[in-house]
DOLUM-171005 format. One line per 5 residues: number of its first residue (from 1); their letters; for each residue x, y, z of C-alpha. Coordinates in steps of 0.02 Angstrom, whole numbers, plus 50000, padded with zeros to 5 digits. Example, Ala and Ser with C-alpha at 12.3 -4.5 7.8 and 13.67 -1.06 7.14 Angstrom:
residues 2
1	as	50615:49775:50390; 50684:49947:50357
This chain:
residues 494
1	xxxxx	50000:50000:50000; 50065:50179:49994; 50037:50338:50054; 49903:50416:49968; 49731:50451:50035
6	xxxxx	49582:50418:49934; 49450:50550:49965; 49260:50463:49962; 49105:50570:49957; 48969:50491:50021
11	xxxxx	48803:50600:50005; 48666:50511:50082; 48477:50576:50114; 48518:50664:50265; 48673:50716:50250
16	xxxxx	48825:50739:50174; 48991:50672:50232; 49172:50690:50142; 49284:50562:50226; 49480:50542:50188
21	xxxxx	49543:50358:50195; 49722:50291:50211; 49759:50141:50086; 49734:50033:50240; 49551:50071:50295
26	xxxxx	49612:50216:50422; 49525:50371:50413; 49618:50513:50405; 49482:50661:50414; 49301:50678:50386
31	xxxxx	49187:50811:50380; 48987:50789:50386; 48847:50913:50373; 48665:50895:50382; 48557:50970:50270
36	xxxxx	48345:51000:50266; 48224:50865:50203; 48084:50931:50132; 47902:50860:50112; 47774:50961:50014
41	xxxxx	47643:50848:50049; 47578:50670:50101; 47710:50542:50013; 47810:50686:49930; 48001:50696:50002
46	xxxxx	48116:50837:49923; 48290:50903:49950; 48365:51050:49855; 48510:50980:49740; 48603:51169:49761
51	xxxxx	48608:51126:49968; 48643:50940:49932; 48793:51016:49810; 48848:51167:49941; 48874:51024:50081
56	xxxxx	48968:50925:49954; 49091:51076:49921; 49092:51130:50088; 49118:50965:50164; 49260:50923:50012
61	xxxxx	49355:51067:50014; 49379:51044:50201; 49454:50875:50216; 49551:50921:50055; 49623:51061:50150
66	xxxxx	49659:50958:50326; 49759:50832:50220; 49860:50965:50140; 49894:51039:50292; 49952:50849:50349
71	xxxxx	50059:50855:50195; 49959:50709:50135; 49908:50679:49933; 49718:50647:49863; 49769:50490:49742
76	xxxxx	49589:50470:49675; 49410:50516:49735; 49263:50392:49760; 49062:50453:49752; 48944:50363:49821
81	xxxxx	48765:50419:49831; 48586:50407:49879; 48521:50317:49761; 48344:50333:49642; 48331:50521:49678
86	xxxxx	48300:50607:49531; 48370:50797:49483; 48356:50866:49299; 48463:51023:49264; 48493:51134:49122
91	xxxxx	48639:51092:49014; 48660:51254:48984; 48692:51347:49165; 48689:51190:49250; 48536:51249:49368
96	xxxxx	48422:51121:49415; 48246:51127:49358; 48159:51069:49501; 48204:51018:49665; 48268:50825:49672
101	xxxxx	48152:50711:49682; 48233:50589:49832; 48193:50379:49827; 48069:50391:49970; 47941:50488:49889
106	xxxxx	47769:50434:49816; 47684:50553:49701; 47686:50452:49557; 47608:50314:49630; 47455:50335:49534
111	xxxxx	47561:50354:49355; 47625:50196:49410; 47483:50088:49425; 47412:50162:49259; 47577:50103:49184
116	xxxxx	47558:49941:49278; 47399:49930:49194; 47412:49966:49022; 47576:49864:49017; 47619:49747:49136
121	xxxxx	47772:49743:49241; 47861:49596:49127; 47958:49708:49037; 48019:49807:49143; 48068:49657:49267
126	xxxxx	48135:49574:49153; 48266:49688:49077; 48283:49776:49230; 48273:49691:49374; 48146:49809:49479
131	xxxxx	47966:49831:49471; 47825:49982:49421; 47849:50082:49554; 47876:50284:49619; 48026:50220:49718
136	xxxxx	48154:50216:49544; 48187:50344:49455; 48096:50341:49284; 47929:50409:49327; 48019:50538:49429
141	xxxxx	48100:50605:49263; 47928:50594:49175; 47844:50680:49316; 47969:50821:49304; 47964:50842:49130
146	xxxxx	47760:50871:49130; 47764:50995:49283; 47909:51101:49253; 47822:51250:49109; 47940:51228:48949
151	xxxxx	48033:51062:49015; 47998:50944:48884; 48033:51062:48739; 48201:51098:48805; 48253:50909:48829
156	xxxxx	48188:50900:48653; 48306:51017:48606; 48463:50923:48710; 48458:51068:48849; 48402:50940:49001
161	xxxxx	48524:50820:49066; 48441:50684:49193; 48546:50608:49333; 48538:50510:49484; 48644:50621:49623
166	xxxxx	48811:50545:49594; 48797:50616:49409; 48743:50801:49460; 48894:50793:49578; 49014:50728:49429
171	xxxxx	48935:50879:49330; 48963:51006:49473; 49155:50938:49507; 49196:50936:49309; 49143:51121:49287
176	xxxxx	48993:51033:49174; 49103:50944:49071; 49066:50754:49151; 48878:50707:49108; 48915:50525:49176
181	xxxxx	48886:50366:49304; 48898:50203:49332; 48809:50045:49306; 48733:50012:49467; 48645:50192:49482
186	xxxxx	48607:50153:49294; 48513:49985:49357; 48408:50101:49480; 48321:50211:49359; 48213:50079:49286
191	xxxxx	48246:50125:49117; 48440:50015:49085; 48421:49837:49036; 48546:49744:49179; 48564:49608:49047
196	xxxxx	48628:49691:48903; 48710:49829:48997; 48637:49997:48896; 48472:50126:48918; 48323:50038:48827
201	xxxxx	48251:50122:48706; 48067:50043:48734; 48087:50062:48927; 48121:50230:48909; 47972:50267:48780
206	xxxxx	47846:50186:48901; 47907:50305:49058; 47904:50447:48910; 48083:50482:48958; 48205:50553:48794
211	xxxxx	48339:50453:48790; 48463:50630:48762; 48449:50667:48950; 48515:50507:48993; 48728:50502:49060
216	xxxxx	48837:50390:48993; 48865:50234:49094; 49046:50188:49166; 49120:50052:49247; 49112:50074:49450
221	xxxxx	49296:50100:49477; 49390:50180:49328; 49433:50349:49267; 49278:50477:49261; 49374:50621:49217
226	xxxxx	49459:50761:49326; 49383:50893:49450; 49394:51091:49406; 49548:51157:49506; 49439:51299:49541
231	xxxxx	49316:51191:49660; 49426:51111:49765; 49590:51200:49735; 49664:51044:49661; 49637:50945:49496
236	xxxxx	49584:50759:49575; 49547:50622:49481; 49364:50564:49503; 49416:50327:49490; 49264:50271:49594
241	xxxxx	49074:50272:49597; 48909:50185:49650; 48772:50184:49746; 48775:50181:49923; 48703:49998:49952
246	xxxxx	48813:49938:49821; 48955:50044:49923; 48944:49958:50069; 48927:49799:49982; 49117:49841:49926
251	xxxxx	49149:49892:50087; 49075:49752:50181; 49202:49640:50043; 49048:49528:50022; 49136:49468:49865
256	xxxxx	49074:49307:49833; 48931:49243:49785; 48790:49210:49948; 48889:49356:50054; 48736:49468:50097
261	xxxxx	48757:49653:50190; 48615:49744:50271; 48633:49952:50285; 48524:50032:50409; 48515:50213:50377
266	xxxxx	48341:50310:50341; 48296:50153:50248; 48378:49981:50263; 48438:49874:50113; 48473:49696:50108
271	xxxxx	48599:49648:49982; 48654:49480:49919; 48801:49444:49799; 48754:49323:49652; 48905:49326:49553
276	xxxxx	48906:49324:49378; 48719:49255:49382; 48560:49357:49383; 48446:49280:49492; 48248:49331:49454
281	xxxxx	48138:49337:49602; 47984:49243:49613; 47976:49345:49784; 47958:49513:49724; 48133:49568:49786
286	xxxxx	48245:49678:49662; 48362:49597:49543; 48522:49745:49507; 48700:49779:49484; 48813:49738:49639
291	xxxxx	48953:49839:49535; 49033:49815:49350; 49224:49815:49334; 49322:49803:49198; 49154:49776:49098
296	xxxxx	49122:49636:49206; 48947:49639:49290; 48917:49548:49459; 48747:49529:49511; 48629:49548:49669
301	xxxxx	48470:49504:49735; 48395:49663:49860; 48262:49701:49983; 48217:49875:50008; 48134:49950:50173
306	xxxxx	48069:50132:50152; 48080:50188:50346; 48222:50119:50463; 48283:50255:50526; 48139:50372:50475
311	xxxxx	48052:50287:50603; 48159:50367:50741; 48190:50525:50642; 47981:50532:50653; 47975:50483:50878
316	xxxxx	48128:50641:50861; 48050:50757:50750; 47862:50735:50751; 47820:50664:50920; 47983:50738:51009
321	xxxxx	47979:50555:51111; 48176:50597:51101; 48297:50733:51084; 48406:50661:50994; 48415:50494:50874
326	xxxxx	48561:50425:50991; 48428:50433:51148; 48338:50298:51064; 48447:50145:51109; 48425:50190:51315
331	xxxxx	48254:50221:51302; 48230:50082:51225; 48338:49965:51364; 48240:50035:51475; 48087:49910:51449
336	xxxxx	48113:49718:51432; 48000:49731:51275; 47868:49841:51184; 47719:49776:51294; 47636:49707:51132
341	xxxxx	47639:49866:51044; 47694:49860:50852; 47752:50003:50741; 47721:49970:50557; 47833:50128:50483
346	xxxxx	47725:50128:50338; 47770:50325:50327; 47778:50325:50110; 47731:50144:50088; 47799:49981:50117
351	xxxxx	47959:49937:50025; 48010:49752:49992; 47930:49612:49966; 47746:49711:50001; 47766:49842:49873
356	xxxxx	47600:49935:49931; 47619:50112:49885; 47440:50145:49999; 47494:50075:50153; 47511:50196:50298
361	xxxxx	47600:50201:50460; 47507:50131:50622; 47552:50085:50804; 47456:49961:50835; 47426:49886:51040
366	xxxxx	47433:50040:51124; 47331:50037:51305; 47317:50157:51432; 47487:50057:51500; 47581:50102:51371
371	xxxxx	47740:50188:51398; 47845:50294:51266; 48019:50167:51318; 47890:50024:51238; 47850:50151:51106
376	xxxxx	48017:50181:51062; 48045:49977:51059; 47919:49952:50954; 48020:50071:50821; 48174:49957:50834
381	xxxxx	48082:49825:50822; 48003:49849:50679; 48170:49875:50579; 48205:49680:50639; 48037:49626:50587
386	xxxxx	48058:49719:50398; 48233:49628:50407; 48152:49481:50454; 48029:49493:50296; 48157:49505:50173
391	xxxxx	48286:49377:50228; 48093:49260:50203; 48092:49308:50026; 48253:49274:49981; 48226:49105:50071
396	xxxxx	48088:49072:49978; 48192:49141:49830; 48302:48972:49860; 48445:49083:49964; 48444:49085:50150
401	xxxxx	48617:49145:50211; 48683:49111:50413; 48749:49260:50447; 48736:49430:50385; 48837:49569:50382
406	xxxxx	48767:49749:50451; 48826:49950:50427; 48764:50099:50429; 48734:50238:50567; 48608:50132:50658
411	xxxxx	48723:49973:50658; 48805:50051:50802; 48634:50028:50907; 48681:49872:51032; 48511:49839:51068
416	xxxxx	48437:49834:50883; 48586:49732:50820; 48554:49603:50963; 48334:49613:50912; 48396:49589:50733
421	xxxxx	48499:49423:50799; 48352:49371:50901; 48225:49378:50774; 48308:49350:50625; 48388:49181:50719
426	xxxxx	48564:49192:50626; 48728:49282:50687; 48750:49466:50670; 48934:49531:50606; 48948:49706:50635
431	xxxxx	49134:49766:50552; 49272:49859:50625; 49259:49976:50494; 49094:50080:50535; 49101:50163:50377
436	xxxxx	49060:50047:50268; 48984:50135:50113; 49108:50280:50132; 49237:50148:50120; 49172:50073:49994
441	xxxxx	49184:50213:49847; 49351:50239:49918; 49390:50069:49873; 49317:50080:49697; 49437:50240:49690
446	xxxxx	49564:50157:49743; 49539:50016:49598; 49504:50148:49466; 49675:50226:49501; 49781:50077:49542
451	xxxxx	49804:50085:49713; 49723:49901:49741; 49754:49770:49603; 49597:49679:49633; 49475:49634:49761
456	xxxxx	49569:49528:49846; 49682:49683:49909; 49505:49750:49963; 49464:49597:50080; 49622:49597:50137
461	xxxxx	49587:49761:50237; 49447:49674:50329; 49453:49692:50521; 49391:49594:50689; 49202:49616:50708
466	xxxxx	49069:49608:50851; 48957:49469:50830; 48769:49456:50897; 48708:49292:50909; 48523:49230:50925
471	xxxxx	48462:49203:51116; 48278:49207:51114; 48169:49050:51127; 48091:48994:50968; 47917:48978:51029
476	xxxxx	47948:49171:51080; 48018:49241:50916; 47887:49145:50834; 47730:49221:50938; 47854:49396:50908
481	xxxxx	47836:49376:50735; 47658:49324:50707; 47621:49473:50808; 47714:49592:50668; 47613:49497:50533
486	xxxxx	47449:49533:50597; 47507:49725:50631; 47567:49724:50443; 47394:49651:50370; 47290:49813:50479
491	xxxx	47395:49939:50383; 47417:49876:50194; 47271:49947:50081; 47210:49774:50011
């Protein structure tokens, strides 16, 4: 290994973080910033792409300038992103058109179904792995184009360039010269055909998306092109991208086929490597890109849950249950269970395998005995039970792994990690490196520029982890879980 520090961006839905890594997995200096969701009404969930870009400069520039100051050298930059949101901007001044569009949101539910309708979803399964549905990008883009006065007739005329956030960032570090990503935020728009490995002409015409305001699609780790010296005082090579759950799939080296990695951030995503072999559900989980390199695509099979740590965001923010998302884990402690109380965070939906654009959050069991510690437990809880759901369907699905790996911000939570053990009945790994999805697009940059020769060099890094294992009775999980399915049956809209 050398020297050289590879600089990831990692711009998630909440925040924005800019975290230098040593060739070894150390970090070296990070910088984070929180920025302002914003919801315009029931199911709709906004950010504005000039804040998300401000935190990414600010946050950038900043750990650019601490390693210079520590006389230490940028080799490459990584970007990994939220993933599905949606931002069109003019070509011309580079100013977004409307505000992104982020993954949670709903509105075009309805445009959805009527697509669903008049076509099917066997197409668009079938070349791309997902499903009809406001969670990917494509009806985003469409929705867009009709609401924004004079939209259409300037991507008719080449002037509108779509992209998921990882592009507009490319755009924004390039000076507008980079209009680019990679395959596996290509495989989350709904409109690239996984198996052939391009944008799909007919997709594309059904979503009434023009194919000129698509980016060109890149490897994951390679070379993107250069940064302006003017925004962060240095010409850096831009060698790594993907999405964030493919990030931390990188990060989490889960490598071979059957390694699966679970993320818990605002939403929580199940991801299982497949190799070289795309695996259709029969389950209605998501079939996608685990990462491409050197024009080789390996494959994964993905669950999706809408609210995991929306749900405490919400007991923070809307009920002010807690000050602060760290109070949750005490709170929590403080009650041997949730009393029979069960929150479904159905807050935009339900993700993976229900699909069910309608449903709507609910605590369900409530009594005059109920405290807000069981309250609170009932929110952890139900990210184990979502869990739980998924690792069914890829069971069902004919792949039922014995361990699975876990990352993200709400990873660090003792007592979820040991409910997720409990109920899930297989042995939690939580990694030494907490930063798994940051780590991972500084390991794709690392493999775009040369730094690592293959993945091997990546696993390598891998440190000691904790491990939670399972310590609750069967007949208990079981009467646990059959609980969570009746909650989940008063709160989905058929």
């Amino acid at each position: 290994m050398t020297d050289d520090i590879l600089l990831a961006i990692d711009q998630g839905t909440s925040s924005t973080r800019a975290i230098g890594f040593s060739t070894e997995g150390e970090i070296m200096a990070v910088e984070q910033q929180t920025f302002e969701q914003i919801y315009p009404g029931p199911g709709w969930v906004e950010h504005d792409a000039e804040v998300i870009w401000a935190t990414v400069a600010s946050t950038s520039r900043q750990v650019v300038q601490r390693l210079g100051e520590a006389q230490r050298r940028v080799a490459a930059i990584g970007i990994t992103n939220q993933r599905e949101t949606t931002i069109l901007w003019d070509r011309r001044s580079g100013v977004p058109i409307y505000n992104a569009i982020v993954w949670q949101d709903r509105r075009t539910a309805d445009r959805c179904r009527l697509l669903d309708r008049d076509h099917g979803e066997d197409e668009v399964s079938r070349k791309t792995g997902l499903r009809i549905d406001p969670y990917f990008s494509a009806s985003k883009i469409a929705w867009i184009l009709d609401r924004v006065p004079g939209a259409r007739e300037a991507a008719a005329a080449g002037h509108i360039a779509f992209g998921t956030v990882d592009s507009f960032l490319m755009w924004r570090l390039s000076g507008g010269r980079l209009h680019l990503t990679d395959a596996t935020n290509a495989s989350r728009t709904a409109l690239y055909d996984i198996g052939k490995g391009r944008w799909d002409e007919a997709l594309c015409g059904m979503f009434t998306v023009p194919m000129s305001v698509l980016p060109e699609v890149r490897d994951s780790a390679g070379e993107f092109g250069v940064t302006d010296k003017a925004v962060l005082g240095h010409s850096l090579p831009i060698c790594g991208v993907a999405g964030d759950q493919q990030a931390a799939l990188v990060g989490q080296a889960c490598f071979a086929a059957g390694d699966v990695k679970s993320t818990y951030g605002t939403g929580a995503f199940l991801v299982l490597n497949t190799a070289q072999q795309l695996v259709p559900s029969k389950n209605r989980l998501l079939s996608t890109i685990a990462y491409r390199l050197n024009g080789v695509v390996t494959y994964a099979l993905e669950g999706s849950i809408l609210s995991a740590g929306a749900a405490i965001q919400w007991l923070r923010d809307g009920l002010g249950l807690i000050s602060q998302a760290s109070d949750i884990e005490a709170l929590a402690a403080s009650v041997p269970h949730s009393g029979g109380v069960y929150l479904v965070p159905a807050f935009t939906g339900l993700g993976a395998p229900h699909w069910d654009s309608d449903a709507r959050a609910a605590i369900i069991g409530l009594t005059r005995a109920t405290s807000r510690a069981q309250i609170a437990r009932a929110a952890l809880d139900s990210v184990a039970y979502q869990t739980y759901d998924l690792l069914e369907a890829m069971a069902a699905d004919g792949l039922r792994p014995e361990t699975l790996k876990v990352d993200g911000g709400m990873s660090q939570n003792q007592l979820l990690m040991q409910r997720l053990a409990d109920v899930l009945g297989i042995e939690i790994r939580r990694p030494a490196i907490s930063e798994s999805t940051a780590f991972g697009a500084a390991c794709l940059a690392g493999l775009g520029c040369g730094v690592y020769r293959s993945v091997q060099d990546i696993a390598a890094l891998s440190r000691s982890e904790t491990r939670f294992e399972p310590a609750l009775a069967t007949p208990e999980r079981e009467s646990q879980i059959a609980g969570w399915r009746q909650a989940l049956q008063r709160v989905r809209s058929a």
